[in-house]
VOBA-1610 file (N, C-alpha, C; in pm, whole numbers, padded with zeros to 5 digits, always signed):
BEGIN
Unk+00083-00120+00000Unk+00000+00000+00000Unk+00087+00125+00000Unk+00194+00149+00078Unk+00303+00222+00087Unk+00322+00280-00094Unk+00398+00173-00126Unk+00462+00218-00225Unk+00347+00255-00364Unk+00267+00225-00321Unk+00120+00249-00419Unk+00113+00428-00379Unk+00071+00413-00254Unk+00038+00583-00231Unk+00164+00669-00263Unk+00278+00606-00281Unk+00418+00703-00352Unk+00393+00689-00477Unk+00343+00621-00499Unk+00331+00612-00691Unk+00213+00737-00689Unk+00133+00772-00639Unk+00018+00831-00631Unk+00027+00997-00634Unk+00170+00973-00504Unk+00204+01110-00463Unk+00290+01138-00578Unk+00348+01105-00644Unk+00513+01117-00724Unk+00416+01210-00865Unk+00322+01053-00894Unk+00251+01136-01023Unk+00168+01292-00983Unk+00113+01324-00891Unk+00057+01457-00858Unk+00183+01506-00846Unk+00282+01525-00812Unk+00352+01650-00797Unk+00447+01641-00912Unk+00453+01593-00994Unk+00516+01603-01145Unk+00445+01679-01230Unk+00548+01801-01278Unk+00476+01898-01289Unk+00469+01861-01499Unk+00385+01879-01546Unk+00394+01822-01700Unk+00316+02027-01765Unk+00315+01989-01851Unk+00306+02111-01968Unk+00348+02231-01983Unk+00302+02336-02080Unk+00385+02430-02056Unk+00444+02547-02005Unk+00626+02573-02045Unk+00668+02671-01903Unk+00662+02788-02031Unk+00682+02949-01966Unk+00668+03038-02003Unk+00733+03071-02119Unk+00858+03006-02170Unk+00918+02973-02242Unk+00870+02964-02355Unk+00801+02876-02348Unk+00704+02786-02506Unk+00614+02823-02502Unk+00513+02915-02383Unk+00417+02991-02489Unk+00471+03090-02540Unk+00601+03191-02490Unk+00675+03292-02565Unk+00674+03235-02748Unk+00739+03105-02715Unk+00793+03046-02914Unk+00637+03066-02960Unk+00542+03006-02889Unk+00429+02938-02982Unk+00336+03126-02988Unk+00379+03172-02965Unk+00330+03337-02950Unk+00414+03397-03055Unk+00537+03365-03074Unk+00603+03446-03130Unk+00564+03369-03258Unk+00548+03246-03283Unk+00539+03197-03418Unk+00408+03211-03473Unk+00267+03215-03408Unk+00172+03278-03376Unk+00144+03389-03513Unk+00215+03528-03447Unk+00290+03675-03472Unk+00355+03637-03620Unk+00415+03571-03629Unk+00493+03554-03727Unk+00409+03519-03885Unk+00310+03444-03845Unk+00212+03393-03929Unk+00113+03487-03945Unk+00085+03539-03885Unk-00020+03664-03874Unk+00027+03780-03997Unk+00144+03835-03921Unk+00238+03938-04029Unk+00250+03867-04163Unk+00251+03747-04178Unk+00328+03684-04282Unk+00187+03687-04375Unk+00070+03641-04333Unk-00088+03632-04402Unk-00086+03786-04458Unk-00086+03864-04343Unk-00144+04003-04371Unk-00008+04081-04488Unk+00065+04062-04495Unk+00151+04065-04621Unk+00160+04009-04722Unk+00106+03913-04736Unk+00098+03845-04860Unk-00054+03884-04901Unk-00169+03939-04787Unk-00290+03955-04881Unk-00296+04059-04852Unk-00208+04171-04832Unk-00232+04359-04804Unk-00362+04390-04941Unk-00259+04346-05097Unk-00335+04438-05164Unk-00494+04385-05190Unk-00497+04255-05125Unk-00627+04220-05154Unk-00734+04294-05044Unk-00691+04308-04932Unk-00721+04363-04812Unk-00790+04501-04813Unk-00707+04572-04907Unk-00681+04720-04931Unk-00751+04769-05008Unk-00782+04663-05162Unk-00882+04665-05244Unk-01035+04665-05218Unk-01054+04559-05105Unk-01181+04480-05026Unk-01203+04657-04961Unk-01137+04731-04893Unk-01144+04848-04812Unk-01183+04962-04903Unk-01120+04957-05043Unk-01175+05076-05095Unk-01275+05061-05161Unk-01331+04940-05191Unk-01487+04891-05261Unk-01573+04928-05161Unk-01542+04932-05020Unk-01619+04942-04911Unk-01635+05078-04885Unk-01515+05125-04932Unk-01580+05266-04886Unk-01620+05378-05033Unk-01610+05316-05135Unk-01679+05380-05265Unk-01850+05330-05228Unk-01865+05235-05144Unk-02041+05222-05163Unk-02091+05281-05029Unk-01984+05349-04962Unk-02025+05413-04827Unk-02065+05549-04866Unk-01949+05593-05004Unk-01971+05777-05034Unk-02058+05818-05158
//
């Protein structure tokens, strides 16, 4: 029973997922993809914006 309730205790205090570290990467790569979309579709973006605002004036 002993060594059962250490198996018990060992797994709760093992600490598993992630440290501040790796949401920094998965944030920064995130960012990276974001900038990277919105640059590759600016002029479509930009176009979509001025159709929008020729049926506004």
């Amino acid at each position: 029973m002993s060594k059962n309730y250490q198996t018990l205790v060992a797994l709760k205090e093992r600490e598993e997922g992630q440290t501040m570290a790796e949401y920094g990467v998965v944030l920064a790569v995130i960012t990276i993809a974001v900038f990277g979309a919105l640059t590759l579709l600016s002029g479509n973006i930009e176009d979509a914006i001025s159709r929008v605002a020729g049926f506004i004036s």
